[in-house]
mmCIF file as gemmi writes it, N, C-alpha and C atoms, coordinates in Angstrom:
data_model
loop_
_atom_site.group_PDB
_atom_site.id
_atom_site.type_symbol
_atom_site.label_atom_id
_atom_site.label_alt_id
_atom_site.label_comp_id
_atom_site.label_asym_id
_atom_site.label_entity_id
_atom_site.label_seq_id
_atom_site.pdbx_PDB_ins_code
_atom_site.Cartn_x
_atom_site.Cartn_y
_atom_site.Cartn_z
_atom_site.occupancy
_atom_site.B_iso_or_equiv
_atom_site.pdbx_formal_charge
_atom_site.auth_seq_id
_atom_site.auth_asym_id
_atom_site.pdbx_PDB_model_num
ATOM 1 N N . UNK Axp A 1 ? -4.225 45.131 116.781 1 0 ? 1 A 1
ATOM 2 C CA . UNK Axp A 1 ? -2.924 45.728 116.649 1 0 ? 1 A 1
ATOM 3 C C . UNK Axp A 1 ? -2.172 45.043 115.506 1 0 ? 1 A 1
ATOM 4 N N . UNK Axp A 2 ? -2.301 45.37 114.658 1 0 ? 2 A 1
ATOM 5 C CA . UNK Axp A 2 ? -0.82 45.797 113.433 1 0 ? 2 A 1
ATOM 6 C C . UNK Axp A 2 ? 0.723 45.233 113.811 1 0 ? 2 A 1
ATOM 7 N N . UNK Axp A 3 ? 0.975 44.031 113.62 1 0 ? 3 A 1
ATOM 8 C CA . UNK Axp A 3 ? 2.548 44.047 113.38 1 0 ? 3 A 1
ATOM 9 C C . UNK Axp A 3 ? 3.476 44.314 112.585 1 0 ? 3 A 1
ATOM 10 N N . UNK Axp A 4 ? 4.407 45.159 112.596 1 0 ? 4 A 1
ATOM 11 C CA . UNK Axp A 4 ? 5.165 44.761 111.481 1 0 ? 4 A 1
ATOM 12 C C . UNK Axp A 4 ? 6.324 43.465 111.247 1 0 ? 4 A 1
ATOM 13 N N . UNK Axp A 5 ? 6.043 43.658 109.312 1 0 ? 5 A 1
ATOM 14 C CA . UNK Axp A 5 ? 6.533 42.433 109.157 1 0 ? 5 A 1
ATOM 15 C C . UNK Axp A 5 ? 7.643 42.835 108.318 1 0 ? 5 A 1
ATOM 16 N N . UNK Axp A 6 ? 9.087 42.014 108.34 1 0 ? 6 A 1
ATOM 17 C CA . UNK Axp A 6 ? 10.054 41.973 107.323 1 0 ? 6 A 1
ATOM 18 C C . UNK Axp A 6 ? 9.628 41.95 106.126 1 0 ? 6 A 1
ATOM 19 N N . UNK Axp A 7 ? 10.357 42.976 105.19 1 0 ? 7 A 1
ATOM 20 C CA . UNK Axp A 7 ? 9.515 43.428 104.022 1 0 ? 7 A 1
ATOM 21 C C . UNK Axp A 7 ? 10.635 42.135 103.152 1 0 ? 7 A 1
ATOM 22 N N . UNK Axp A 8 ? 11.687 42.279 103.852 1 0 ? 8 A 1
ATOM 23 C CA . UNK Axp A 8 ? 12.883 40.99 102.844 1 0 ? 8 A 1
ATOM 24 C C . UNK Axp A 8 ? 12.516 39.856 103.244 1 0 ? 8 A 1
ATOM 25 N N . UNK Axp A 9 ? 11.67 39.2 104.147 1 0 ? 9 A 1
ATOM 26 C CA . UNK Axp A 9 ? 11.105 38.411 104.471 1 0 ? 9 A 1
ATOM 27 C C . UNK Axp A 9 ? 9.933 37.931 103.359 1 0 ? 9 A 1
ATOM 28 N N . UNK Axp A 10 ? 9.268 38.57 103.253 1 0 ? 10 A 1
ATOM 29 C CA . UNK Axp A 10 ? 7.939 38.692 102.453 1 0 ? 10 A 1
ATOM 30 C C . UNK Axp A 10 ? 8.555 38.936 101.13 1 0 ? 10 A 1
ATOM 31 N N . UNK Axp A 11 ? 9.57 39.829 100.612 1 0 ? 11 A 1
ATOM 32 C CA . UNK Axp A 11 ? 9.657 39.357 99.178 1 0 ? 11 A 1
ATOM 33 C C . UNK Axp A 11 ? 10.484 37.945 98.87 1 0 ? 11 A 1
ATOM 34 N N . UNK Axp A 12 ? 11.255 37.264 100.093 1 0 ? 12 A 1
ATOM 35 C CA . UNK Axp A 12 ? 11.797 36.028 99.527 1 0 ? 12 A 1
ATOM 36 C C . UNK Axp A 12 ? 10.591 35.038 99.447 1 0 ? 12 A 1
ATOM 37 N N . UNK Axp A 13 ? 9.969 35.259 100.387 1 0 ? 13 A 1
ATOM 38 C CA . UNK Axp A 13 ? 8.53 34.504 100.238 1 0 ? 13 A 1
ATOM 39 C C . UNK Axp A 13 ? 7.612 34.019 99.4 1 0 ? 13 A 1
ATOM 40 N N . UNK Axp A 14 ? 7.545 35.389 98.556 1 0 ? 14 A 1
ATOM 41 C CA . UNK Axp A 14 ? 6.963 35.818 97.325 1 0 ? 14 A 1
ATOM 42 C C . UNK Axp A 14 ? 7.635 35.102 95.875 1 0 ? 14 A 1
ATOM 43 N N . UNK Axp A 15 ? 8.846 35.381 96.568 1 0 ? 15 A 1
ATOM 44 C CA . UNK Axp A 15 ? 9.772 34.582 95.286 1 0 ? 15 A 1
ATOM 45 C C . UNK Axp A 15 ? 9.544 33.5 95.188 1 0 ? 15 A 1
ATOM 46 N N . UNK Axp A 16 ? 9.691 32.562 96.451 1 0 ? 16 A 1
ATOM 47 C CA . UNK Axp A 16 ? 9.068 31.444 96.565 1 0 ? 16 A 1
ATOM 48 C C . UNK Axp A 16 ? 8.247 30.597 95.892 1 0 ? 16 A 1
ATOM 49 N N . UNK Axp A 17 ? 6.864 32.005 96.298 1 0 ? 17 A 1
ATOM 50 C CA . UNK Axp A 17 ? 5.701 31 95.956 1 0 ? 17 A 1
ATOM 51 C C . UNK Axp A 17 ? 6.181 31.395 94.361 1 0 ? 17 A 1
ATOM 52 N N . UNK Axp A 18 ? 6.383 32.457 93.654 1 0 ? 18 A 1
ATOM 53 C CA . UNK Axp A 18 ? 6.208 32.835 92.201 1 0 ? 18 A 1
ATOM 54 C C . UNK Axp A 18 ? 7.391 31.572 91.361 1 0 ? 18 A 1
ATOM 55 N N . UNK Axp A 19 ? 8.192 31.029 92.379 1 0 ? 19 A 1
ATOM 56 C CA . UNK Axp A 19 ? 8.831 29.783 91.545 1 0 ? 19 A 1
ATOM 57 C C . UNK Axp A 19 ? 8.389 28.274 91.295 1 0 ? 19 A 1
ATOM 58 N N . UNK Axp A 20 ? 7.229 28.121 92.243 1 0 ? 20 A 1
ATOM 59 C CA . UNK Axp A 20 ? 6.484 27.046 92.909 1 0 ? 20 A 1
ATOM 60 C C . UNK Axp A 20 ? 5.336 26.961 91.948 1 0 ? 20 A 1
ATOM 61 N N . UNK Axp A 21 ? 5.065 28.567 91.668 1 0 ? 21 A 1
ATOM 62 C CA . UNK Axp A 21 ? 3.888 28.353 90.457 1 0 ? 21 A 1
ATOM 63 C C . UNK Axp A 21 ? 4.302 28.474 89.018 1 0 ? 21 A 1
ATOM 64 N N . UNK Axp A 22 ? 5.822 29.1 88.814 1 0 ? 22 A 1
ATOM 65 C CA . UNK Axp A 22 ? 6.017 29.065 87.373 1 0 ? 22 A 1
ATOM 66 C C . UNK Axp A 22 ? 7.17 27.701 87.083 1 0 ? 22 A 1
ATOM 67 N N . UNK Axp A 23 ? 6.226 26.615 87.554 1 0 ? 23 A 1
ATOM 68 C CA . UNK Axp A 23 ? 7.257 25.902 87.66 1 0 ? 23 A 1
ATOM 69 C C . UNK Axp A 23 ? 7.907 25.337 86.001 1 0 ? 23 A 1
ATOM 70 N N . UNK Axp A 24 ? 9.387 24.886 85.983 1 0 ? 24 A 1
ATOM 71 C CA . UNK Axp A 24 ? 9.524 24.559 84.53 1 0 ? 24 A 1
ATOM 72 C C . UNK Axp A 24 ? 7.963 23.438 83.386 1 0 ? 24 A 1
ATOM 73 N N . UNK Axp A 25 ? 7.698 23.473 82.401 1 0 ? 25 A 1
ATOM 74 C CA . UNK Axp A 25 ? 7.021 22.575 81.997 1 0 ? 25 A 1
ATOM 75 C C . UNK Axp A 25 ? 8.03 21.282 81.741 1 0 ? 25 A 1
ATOM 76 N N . UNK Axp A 26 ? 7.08 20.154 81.948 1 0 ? 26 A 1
ATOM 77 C CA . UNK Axp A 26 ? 7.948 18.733 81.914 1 0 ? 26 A 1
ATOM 78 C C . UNK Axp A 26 ? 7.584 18.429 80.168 1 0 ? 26 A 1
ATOM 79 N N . UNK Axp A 27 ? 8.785 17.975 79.701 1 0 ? 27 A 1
ATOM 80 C CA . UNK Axp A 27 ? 8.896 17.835 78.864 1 0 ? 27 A 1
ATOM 81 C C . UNK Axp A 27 ? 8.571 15.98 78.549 1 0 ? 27 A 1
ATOM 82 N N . UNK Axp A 28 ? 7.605 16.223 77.499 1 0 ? 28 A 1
ATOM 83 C CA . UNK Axp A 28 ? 7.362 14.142 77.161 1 0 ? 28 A 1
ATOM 84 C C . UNK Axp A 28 ? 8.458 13.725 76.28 1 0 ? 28 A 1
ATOM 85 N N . UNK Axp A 29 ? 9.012 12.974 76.944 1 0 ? 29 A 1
ATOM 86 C CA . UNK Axp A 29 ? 9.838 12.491 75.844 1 0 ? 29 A 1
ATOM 87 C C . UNK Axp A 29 ? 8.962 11.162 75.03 1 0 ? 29 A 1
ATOM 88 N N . UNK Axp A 30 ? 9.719 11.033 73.955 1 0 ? 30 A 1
ATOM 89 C CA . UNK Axp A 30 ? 8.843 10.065 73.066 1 0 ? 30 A 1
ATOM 90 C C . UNK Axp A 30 ? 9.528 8.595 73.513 1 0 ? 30 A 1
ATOM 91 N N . UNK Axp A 31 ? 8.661 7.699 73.724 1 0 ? 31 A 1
ATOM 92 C CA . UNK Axp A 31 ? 8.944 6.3 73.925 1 0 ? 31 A 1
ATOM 93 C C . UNK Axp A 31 ? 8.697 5.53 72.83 1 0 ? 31 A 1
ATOM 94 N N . UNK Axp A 32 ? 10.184 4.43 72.889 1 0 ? 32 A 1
ATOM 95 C CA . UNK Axp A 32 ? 9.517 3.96 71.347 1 0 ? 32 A 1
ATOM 96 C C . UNK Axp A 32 ? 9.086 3.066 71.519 1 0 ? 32 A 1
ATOM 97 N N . UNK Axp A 33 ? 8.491 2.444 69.902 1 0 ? 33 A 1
ATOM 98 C CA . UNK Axp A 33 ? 7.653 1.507 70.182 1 0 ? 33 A 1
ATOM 99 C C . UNK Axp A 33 ? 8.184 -0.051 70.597 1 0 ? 33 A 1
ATOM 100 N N . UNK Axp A 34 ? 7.307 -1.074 71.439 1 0 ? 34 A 1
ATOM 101 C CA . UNK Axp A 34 ? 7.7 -1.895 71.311 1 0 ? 34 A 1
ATOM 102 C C . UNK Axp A 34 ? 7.038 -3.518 70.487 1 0 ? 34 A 1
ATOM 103 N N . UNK Axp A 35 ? 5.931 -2.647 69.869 1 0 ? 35 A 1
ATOM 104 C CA . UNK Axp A 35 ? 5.204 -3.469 69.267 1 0 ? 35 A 1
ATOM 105 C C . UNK Axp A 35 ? 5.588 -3.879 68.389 1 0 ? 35 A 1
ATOM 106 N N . UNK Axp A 36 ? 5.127 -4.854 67.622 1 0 ? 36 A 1
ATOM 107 C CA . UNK Axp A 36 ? 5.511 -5.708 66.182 1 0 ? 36 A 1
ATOM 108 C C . UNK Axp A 36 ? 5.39 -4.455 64.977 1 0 ? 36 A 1
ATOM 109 N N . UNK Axp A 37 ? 6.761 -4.191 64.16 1 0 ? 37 A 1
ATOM 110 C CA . UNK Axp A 37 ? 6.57 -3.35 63.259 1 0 ? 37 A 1
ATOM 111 C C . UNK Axp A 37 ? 5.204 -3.624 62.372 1 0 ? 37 A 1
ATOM 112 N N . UNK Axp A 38 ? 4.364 -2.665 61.777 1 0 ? 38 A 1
ATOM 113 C CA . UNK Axp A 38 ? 3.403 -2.852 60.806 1 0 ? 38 A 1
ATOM 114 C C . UNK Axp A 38 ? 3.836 -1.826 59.603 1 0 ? 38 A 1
ATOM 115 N N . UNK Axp A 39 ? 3.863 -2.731 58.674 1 0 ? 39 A 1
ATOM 116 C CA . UNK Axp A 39 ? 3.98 -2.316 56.91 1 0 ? 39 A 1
ATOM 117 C C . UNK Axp A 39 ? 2.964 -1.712 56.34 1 0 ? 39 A 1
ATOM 118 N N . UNK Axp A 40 ? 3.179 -0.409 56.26 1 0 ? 40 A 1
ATOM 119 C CA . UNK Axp A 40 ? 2.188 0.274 55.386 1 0 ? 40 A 1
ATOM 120 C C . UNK Axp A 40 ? 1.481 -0.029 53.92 1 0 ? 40 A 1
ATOM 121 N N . UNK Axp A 41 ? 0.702 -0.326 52.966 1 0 ? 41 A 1
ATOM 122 C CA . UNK Axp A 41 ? 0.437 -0.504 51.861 1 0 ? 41 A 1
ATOM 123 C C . UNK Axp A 41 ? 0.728 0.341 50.757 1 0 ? 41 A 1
ATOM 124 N N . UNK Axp A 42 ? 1.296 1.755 51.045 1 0 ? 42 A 1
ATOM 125 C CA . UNK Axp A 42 ? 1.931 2.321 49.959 1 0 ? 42 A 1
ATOM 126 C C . UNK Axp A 42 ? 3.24 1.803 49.457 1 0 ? 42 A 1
ATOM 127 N N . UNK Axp A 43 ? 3.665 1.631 48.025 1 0 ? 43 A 1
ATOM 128 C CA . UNK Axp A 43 ? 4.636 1.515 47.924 1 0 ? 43 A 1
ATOM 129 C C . UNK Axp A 43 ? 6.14 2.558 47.792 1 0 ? 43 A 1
ATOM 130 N N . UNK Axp A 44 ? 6.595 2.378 48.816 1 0 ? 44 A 1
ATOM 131 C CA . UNK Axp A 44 ? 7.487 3.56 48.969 1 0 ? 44 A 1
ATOM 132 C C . UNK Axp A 44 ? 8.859 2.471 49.412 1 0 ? 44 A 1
ATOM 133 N N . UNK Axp A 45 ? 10.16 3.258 49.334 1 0 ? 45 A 1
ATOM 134 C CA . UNK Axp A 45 ? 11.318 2.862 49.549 1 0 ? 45 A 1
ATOM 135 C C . UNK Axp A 45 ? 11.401 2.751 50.709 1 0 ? 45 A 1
ATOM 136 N N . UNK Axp A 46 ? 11.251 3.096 51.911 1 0 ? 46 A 1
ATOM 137 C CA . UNK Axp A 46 ? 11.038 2.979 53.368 1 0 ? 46 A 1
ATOM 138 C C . UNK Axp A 46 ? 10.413 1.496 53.278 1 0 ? 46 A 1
ATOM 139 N N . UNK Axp A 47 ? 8.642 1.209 52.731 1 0 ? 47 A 1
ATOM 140 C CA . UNK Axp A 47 ? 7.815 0.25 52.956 1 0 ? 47 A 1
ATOM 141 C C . UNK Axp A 47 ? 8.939 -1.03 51.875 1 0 ? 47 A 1
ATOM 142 N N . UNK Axp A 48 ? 9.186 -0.871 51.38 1 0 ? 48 A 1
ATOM 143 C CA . UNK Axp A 48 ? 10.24 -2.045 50.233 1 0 ? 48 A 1
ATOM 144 C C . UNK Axp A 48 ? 11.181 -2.463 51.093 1 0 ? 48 A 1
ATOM 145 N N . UNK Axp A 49 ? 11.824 -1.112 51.811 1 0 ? 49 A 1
ATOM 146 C CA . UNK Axp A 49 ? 13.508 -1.852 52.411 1 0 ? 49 A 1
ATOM 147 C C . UNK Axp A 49 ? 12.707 -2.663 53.948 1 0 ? 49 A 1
ATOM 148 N N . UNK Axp A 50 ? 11.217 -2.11 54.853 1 0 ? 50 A 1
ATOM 149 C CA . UNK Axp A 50 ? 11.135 -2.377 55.871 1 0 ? 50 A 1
ATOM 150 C C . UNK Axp A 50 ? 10.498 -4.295 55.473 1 0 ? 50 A 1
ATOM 151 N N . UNK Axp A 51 ? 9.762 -4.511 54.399 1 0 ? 51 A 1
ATOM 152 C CA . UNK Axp A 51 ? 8.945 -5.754 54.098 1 0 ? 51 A 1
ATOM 153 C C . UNK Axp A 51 ? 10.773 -6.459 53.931 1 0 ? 51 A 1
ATOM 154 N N . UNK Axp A 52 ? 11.611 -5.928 53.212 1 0 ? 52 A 1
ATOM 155 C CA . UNK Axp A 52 ? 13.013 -7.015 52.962 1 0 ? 52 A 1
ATOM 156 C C . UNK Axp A 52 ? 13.506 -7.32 54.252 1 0 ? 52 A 1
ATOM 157 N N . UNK Axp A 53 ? 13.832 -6.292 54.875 1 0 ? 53 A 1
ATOM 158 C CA . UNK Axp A 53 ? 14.173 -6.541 56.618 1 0 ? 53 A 1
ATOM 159 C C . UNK Axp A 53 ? 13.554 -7.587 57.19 1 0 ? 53 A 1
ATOM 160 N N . UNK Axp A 54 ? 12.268 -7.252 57.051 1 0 ? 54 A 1
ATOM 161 C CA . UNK Axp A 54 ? 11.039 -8.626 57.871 1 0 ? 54 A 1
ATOM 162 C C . UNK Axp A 54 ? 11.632 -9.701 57.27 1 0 ? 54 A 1
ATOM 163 N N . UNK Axp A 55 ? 11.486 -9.985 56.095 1 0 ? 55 A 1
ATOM 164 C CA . UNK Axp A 55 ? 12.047 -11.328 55.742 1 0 ? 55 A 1
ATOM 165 C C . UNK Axp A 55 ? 13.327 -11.753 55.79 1 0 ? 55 A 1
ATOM 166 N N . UNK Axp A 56 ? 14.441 -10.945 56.322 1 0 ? 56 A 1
ATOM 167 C CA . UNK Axp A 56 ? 15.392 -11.466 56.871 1 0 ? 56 A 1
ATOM 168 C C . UNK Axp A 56 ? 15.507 -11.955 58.153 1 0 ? 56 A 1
ATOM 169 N N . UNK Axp A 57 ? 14.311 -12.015 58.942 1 0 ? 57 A 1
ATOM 170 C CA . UNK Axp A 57 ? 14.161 -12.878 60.005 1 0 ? 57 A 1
ATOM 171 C C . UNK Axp A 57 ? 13.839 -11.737 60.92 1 0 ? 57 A 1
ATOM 172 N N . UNK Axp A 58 ? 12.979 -10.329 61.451 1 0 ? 58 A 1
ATOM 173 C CA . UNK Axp A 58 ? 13.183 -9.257 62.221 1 0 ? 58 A 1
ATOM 174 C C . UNK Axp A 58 ? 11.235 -9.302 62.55 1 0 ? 58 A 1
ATOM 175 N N . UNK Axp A 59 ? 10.584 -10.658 61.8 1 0 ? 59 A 1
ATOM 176 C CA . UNK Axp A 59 ? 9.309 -9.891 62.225 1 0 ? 59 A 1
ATOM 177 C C . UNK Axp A 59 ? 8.981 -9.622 63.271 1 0 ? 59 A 1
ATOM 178 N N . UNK Axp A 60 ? 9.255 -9.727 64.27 1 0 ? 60 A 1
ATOM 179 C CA . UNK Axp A 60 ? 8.902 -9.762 65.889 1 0 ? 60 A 1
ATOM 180 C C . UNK Axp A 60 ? 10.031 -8.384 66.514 1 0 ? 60 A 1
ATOM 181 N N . UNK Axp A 61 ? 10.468 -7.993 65.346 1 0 ? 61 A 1
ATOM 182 C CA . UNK Axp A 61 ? 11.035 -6.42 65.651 1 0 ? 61 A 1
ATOM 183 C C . UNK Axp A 61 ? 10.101 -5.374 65.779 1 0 ? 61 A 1
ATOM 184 N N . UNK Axp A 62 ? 10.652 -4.695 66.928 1 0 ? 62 A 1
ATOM 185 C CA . UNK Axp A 62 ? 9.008 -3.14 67.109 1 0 ? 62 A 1
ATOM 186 C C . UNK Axp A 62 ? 10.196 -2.27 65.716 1 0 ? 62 A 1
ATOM 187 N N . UNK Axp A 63 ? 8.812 -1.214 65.565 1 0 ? 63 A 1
ATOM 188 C CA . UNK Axp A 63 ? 8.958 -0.721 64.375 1 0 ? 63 A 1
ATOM 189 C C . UNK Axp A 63 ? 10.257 0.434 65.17 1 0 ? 63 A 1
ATOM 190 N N . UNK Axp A 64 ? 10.638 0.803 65.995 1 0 ? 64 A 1
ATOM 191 C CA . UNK Axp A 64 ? 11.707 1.383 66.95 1 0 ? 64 A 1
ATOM 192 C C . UNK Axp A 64 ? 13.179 1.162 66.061 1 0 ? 64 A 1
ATOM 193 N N . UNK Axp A 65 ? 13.001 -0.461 66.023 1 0 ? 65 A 1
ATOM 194 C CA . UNK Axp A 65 ? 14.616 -1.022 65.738 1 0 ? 65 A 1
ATOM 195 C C . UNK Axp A 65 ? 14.615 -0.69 64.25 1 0 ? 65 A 1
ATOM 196 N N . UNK Axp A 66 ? 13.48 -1.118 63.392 1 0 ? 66 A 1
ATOM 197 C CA . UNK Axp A 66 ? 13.325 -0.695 62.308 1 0 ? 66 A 1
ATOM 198 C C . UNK Axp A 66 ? 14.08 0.909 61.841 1 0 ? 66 A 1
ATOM 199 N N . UNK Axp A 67 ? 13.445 1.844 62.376 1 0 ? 67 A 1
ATOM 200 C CA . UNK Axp A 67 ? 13.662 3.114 62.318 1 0 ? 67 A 1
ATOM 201 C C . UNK Axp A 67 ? 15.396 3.46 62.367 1 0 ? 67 A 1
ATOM 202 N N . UNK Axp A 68 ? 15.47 2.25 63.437 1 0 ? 68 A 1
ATOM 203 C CA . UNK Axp A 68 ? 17.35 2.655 63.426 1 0 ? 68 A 1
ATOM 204 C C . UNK Axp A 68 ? 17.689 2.234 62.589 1 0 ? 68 A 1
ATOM 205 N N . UNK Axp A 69 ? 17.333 0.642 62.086 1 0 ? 69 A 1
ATOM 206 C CA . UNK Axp A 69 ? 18.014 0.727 61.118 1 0 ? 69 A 1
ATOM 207 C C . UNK Axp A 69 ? 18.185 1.014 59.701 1 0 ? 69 A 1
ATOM 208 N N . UNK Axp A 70 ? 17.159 1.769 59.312 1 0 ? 70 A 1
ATOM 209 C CA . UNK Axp A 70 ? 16.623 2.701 58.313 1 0 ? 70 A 1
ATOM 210 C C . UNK Axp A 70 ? 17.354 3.563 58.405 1 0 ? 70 A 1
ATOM 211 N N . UNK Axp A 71 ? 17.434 4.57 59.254 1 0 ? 71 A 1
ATOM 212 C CA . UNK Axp A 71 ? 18.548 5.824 59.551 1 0 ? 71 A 1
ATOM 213 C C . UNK Axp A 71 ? 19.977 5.485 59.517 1 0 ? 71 A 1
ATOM 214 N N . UNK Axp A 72 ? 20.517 4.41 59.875 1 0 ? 72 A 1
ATOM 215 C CA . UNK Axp A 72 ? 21.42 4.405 59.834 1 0 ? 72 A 1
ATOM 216 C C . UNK Axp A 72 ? 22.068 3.548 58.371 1 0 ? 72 A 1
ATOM 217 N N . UNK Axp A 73 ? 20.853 3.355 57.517 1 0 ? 73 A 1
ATOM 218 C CA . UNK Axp A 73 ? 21.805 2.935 55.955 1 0 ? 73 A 1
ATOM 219 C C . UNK Axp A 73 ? 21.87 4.058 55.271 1 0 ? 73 A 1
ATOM 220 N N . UNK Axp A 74 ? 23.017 3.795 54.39 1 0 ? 74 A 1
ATOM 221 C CA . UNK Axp A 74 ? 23.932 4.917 53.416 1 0 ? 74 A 1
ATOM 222 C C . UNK Axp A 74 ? 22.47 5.11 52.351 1 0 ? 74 A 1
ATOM 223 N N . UNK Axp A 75 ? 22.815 6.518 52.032 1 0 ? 75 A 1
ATOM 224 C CA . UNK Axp A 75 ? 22.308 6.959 50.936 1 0 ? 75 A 1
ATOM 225 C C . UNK Axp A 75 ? 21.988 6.154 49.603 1 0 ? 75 A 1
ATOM 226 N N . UNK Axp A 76 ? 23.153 5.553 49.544 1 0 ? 76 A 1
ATOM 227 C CA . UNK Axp A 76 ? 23.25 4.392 47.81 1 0 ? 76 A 1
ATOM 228 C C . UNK Axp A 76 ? 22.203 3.057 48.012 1 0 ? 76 A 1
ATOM 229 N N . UNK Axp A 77 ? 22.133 2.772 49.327 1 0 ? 77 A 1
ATOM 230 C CA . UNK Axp A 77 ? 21.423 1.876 49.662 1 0 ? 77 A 1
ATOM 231 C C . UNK Axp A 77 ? 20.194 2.049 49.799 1 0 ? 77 A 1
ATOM 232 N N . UNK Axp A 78 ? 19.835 3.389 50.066 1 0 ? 78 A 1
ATOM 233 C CA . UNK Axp A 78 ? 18.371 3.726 50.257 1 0 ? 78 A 1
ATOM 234 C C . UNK Axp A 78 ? 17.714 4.326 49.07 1 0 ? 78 A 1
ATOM 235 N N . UNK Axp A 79 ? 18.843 4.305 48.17 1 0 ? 79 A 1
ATOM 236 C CA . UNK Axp A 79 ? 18.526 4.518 46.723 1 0 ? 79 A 1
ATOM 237 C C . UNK Axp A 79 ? 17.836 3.233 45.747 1 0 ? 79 A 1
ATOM 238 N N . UNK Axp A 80 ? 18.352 2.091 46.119 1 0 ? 80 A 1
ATOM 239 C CA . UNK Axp A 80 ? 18.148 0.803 45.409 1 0 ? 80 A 1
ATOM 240 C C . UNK Axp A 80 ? 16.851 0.71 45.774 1 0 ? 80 A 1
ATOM 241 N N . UNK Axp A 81 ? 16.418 0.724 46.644 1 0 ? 81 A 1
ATOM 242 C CA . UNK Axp A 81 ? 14.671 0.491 47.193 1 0 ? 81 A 1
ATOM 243 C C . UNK Axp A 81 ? 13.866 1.833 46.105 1 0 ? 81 A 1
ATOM 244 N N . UNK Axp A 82 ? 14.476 2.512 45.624 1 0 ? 82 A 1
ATOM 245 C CA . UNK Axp A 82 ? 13.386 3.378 44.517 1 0 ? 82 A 1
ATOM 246 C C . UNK Axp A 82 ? 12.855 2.984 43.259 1 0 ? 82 A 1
């Protein structure tokens, strides 16, 4: 014998499972680094201003802090390293 079943029952159900399987994708965020920056061998204005940094006392800086503080010098300054 056949029961019947709540049809609004069965589509919240449905909804359910169809949210359970389309669930959002997790997004990676990027972690930075915390390793000892490493200096590339090209000579470029990035590799000039990051080797002057080191020798102002930062070698044991991950290349992370580096990056900030690369981004955050003025234009005129990131000009002199050319």
């Amino acid at each position: 014998m056949v029961t019947p079943t709540n049809s609004n029952s069965d589509a919240a159900s449905l909804s359910v499972k169809r949210e359970l399987l389309v669930a959002a994708p997790t997004k990676k965020t990027h972690q930075p680094s915390v390793k000892p920056m490493h200096i590339g061998t090209k000579v470029t204005p990035h590799n000039l201003c990051a080797l002057n940094w080191q020798a102002k006392g930062h070698q044991r800086e991950p290349a992370s802090a580096f990056a900030l503080y690369w981004n955050n010098l003025s234009a005129s300054i990131k000009e002199e390293y050319k």
